[in-house]
Steps between C-alpha positions, in 0.01 A plus 500: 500500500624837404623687794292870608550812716451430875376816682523556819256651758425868432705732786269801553640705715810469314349629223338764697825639614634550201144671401570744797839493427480612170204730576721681766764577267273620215374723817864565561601620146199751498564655830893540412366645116403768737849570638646862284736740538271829561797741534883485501745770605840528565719739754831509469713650787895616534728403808345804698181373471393723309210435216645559137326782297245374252449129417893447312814266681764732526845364534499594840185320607579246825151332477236433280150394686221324275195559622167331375121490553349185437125429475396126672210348535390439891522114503779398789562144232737764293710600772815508554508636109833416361627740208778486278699827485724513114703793470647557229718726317527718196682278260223250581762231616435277800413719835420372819229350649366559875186290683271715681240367711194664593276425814123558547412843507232710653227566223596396166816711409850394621839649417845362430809770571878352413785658496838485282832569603778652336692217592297306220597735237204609345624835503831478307302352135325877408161458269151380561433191723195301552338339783241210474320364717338169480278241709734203561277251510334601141836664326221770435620854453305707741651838405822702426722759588794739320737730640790689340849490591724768429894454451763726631577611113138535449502741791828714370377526138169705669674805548472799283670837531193807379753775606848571591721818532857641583489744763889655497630714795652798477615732729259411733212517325336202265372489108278219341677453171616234233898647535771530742831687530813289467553705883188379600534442864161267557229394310149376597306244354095512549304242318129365509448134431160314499453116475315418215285146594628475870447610807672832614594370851662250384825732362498712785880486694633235156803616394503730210875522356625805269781498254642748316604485100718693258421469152381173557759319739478434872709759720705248673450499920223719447140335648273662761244293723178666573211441653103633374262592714115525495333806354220598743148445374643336130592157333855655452829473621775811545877425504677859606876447571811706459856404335740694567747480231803762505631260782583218220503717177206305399405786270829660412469390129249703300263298265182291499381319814239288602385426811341149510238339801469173474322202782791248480572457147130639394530871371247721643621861315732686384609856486720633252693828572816719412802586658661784359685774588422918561656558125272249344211641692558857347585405160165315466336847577364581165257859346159372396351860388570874483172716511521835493203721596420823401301778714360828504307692726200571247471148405640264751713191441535291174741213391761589210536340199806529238388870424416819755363846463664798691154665497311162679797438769645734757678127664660215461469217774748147432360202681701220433406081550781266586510148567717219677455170589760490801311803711655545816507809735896486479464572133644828431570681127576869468224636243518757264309709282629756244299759302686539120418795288717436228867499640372666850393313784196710608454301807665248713364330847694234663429269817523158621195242451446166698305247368334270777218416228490320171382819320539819611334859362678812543444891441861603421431882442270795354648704200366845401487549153749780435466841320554509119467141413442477114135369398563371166628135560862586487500493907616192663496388856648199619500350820785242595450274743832396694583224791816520620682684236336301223225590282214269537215670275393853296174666435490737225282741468412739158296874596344605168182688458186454620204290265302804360164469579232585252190464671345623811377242785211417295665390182451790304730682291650797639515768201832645663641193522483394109598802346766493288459175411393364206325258405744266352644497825205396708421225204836385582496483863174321491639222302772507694287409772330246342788313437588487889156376526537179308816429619 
């Protein structure tokens, strides 16, 4: 006989504890599917204990706390939760992983807090890390977490100089300018720098080092340490320091120099000036205009052009422009001013100018128009202008008789004034006129 299956007695409860069993952890998986992440922050703190500004690592961070919010359902079966902490970095290698466990809370929201170390060196890999978290028993991602780690480079490169100037004493008294004498006793340096991305605090007391450049190449020895400190009420920084520099002959040499700030090796600025010396400084004095003005009591003042009339002009006034781009108030030339009627000097006035401005405007003298001066064009005045014994500019100007005018103040021929001329002539000077017209 063939042989069949031999069954034997049916184990209920068995069967009914795997029921349950099974039931419980159906139960189970639904009441952890309830188990998120309902908010996730970070605070990072430095050795003080002091928090960090914003939500970025800074290299200087000591501790970095995770803290999370969880939402649980109220069954005490869940409990202890256990959850499975990745961190990982930017380069999305292999991090590390941490086990949290979670006991039963009050309500139905817990919260899990951890902290990480420098010692685990999080904080030397700069970029964007990510922290899961997960349900161990599941694998199931319950929520995440980034925070941003900034490198000590990252930090330096932040910097950016918006203003700098060269403050030169002399004689006891101080002038913002782009120059210095080669007898220059000390110079100060102001700048204002502002981090671009980061925070401000973070700069305040760093080391800011200066170095000084001629034409280009490092002046050997030559690097200053300073420190920058907070301006009140702003997101900037101020660096004011002095160098004294007749002690080493820093600036001795006249030429270009720069003046560079830099974070370690990041720049921040730089500031190019001159070193020259006094004769450089009044050769670059330079005459940008003569203007001569005429006057006369009856009709006031009026600017000259290349010709003059005796019978408009009782005066002659010479204000003269000048220029430099090394303005100091030790800059000295002897000015002069001579009136030339043919071979005569008319008039002559002679005194010393400073220039403590880039442009200066001066009223050298008043001329009266002397007696006798022929009206017909063959007159000549010339004014020379002179700087130390050299001849820097002339203005000439040509007295010849007045425009006739042939018509009263409304337009209208004066009968006096035509006659005795014809009318060929007045055809002429009509076309002449035309002709100046078009151009």
């Amino acid at each position: 006989m063939g042989g069949g299956i031999t069954m034997g007695p049916f184990d209920f409860s068995r069967f009914l504890a795997t029921i349950i069993k099974w039931w419980d952890g159906l139960f189970l998986h639904i009441r952890l599917a309830q188990v998120k992440v309902i908010q996730c922050d970070h605070v990072a703190v430095v050795r003080s204990g002091a928090r960090q500004p914003g939500n970025l690592v800074y290299p200087d961070t000591e501790s970095l706390t995770i803290q999370a919010q969880l939402g649980v359902p109220t069954n005490a079966k869940v409990f202890p939760l256990l959850l499975l902490v990745e961190v990982i970095p930017p380069s999305s290698q292999r991090g590390f992983r941490l086990v949290q466990s979670v006991d039963r809370p009050v309500g139905n929201s817990s919260s899990l807090q951890f902290t990480l170390s420098r010692e685990i060196g999080v904080f030397r890999t700069p970029g964007k890390w990510e922290v899961r978290i997960q349900l161990l028993r599941t694998n199931w991602l319950i929520g995440s977490h980034f925070f941003t780690v900034i490198s000590e480079t990252e930090l330096n490169r932040d910097l950016k100089m918006v203003s700098g100037i060269i403050c030169r004493h002399e004689e006891g008294a101080r002038y913002n300018s782009h120059f210095a004498f080669v007898d220059t006793h000390t110079v100060t340096l102001s700048a204002t720098i502002v981090p671009i991305n980061y925070h401000v605090s973070k700069f305040i007391d760093r080391p800011i080092y200066i170095d000084f450049f001629r034409s280009g190449k490092s002046v050997a020895g030559k690097t200053i340490r300073a420190k920058a400190s907070l301006v009140a009420g702003t997101n900037s920084l101020a660096i004011r320091v002095e160098v004294p520099i007749a002690e080493d002959h820093l600036l001795g040499i006249p030429g270009h120099y720069e003046i560079v700030l830099r974070l370690d090796r990041s720049v921040i600025g730089q500031i190019p000036f001159d070193v020259i010396t006094l004769e450089q400084a009044r050769k670059s004095v330079s005459l940008k205009n003569i203007e001569l003005v005429g006057s006369k009591k009856q009709t006031g003042f009026a600017r000259l052009g290349q010709k003059a009339s005796v019978q408009k002009i009782d005066n002659i006034a010479v204000h003269l422009s000048f220029q430099t781009i090394y303005p100091s108030p030790f800059l000295k030339r002897l000015l002069g001013v001579a009136a030339v009627m043919g071979n005569n000097i008319i008039a002559f006035a002679e005194h010393n100018v400073i220039f403590p401005e880039q442009s200066a405007e001066i009223a050298v003298f008043e001329l009266t128009i002397p007696e006798g001066i022929a009206n017909d064009g063959s007159t000549r005045l010339r004014f020379h202008v002179i700087l130390d014994n050299a001849v820097v500019g002339t203005r000439e100007i040509i007295f010849c008789r007045p425009p006739r005018y042939c018509a009263n103040n409304q337009g209208c021929l004066r009968p006096e004034a035509v006659r005795g001329i014809g009318e060929e002539d007045l055809a002429s000077e009509y076309a002449e006129i035309q002709r100046a017209m078009r151009g």
